[in-house]
N, C-alpha and C positions, 0 to 999 in steps of 0.2 A: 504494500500500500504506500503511497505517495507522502511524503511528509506532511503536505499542504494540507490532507484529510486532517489528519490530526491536529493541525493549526487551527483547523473550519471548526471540528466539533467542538474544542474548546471555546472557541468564540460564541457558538450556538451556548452551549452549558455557561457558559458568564451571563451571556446577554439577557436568557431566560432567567436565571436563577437570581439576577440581580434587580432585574426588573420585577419579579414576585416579590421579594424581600423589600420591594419601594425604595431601595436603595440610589440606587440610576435608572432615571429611564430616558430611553429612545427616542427620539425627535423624526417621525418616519417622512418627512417633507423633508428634512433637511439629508439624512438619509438616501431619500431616492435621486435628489437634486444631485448628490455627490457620485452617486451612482450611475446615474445617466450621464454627467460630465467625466466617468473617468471610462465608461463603454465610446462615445464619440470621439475623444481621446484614443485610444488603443486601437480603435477601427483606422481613425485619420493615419495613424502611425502605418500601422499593418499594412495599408492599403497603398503609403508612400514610395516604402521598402519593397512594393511589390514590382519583379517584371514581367513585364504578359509576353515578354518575347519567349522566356524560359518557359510557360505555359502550353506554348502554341503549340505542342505536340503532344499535350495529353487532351485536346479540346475534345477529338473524336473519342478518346474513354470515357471522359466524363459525359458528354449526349449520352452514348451510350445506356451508361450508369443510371444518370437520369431518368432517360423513357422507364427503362426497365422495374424501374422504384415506382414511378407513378403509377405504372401500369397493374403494377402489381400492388399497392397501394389503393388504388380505385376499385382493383378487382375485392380484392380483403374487404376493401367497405361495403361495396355493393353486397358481395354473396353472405360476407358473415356478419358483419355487427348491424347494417341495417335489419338481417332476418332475424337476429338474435336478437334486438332492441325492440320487435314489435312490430314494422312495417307500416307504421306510421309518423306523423309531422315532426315527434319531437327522435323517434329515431332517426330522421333523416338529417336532423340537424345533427346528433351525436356522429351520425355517420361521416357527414361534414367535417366536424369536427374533428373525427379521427382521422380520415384521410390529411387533413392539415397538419396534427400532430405527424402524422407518420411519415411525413416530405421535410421535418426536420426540424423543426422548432415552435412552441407553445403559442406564440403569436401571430403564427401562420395557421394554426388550429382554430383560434378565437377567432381572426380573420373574416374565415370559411365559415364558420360558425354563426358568425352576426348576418356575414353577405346573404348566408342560404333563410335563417328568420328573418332578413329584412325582402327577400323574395315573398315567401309563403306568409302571407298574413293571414288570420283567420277572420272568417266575418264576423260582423257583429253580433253578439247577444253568445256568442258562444264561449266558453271556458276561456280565453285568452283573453278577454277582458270586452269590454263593451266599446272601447276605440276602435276594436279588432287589430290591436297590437300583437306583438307575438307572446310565445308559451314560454320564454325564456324566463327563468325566473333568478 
C-alpha cells in the first residue's frame, strides 16, 4: 500500500474525530474553494508539460480503447442494470447514471444523470411533483 493511504486515513481519523469532540471544525467553503484552486492548478501544470507530439502514436489505441469501453458500457446498462433496476423512468436515469460513472469519473455520471431527468419529465398531477418536475430526489 502506498504511503499517501496512510497519510489520507489519518487525516480522515483527525478531521472526524476532532470535529465530534467540537474541538476544530471545518470550514467546507473555504475547503472546496482551496480545492478547486489546487485541481485547476495541477490540471494547468499537467497539461503544460504535456507533448501531443509524443502522443500521436498511441491516438489509434486509445479510439480504440474508447469505443470498446462505451460500447460495452452502454451494453452493461442497457441489458443489466436498466432490467435489474425495474424498467422504468427512474431506472433509466440510474442507468444513465451508470453508464456515466462507468466512462470514468462521478461527474460525468451526475452529468448523464441530470441530462436524461431533464429529458423525461413527468406530467403533471403525477408522483414527480405537480410542476411535472423530475423523480430525482
Amino acid at each position: 500500500m502506498p504511503a499517501f493511504v496512510c497519510v489520507l486515513f489519518v487525516g480522515v481519523v483527525l478531521r472526524n474525530g476532532l470535529s465530534v469532540r467540537g474541538w476544530y471544525r471545518v470550514f467546507e467553503s473555504a475547503a472546496s474553494l482551496l480545492g478547486n484552486v489546487s485541481l485547476g492548478l495541477f490540471l494547468a501544470i499537467a497539461l503544460m508539460s504535456l507533448r501531443l507530439g509524443d502522443l500521436a502514436s498511441l491516438a489509434l489505441p486509445l479510439f480504440v480503447i474508447l469505443v470498446v469501453q462505451a460500447t460495452a458500457m452502454a451494453a452493461y446498462a442497457i441489458f443489466v442494470t436498466f432490467r435489474v433496476m425495474g424498467r422504468n423512468y427512474d431506472a433509466a436515469v440510474l442507468a444513465a447514471g451508470h453508464c456515466g460513472f462507468g466512462l470514468g469519473a462521478t461527474p460525468t455520471a451526475i452529468a448523464h444523470a441530470g441530462h436524461y431527468s431533464a429529458l423525461w419529465r413527468l406530467p403533471s398531477g403525477l408522483p414527480g411533483g405537480a410542476d411535472g418536475g423530475s423523480v430525482l430526489y
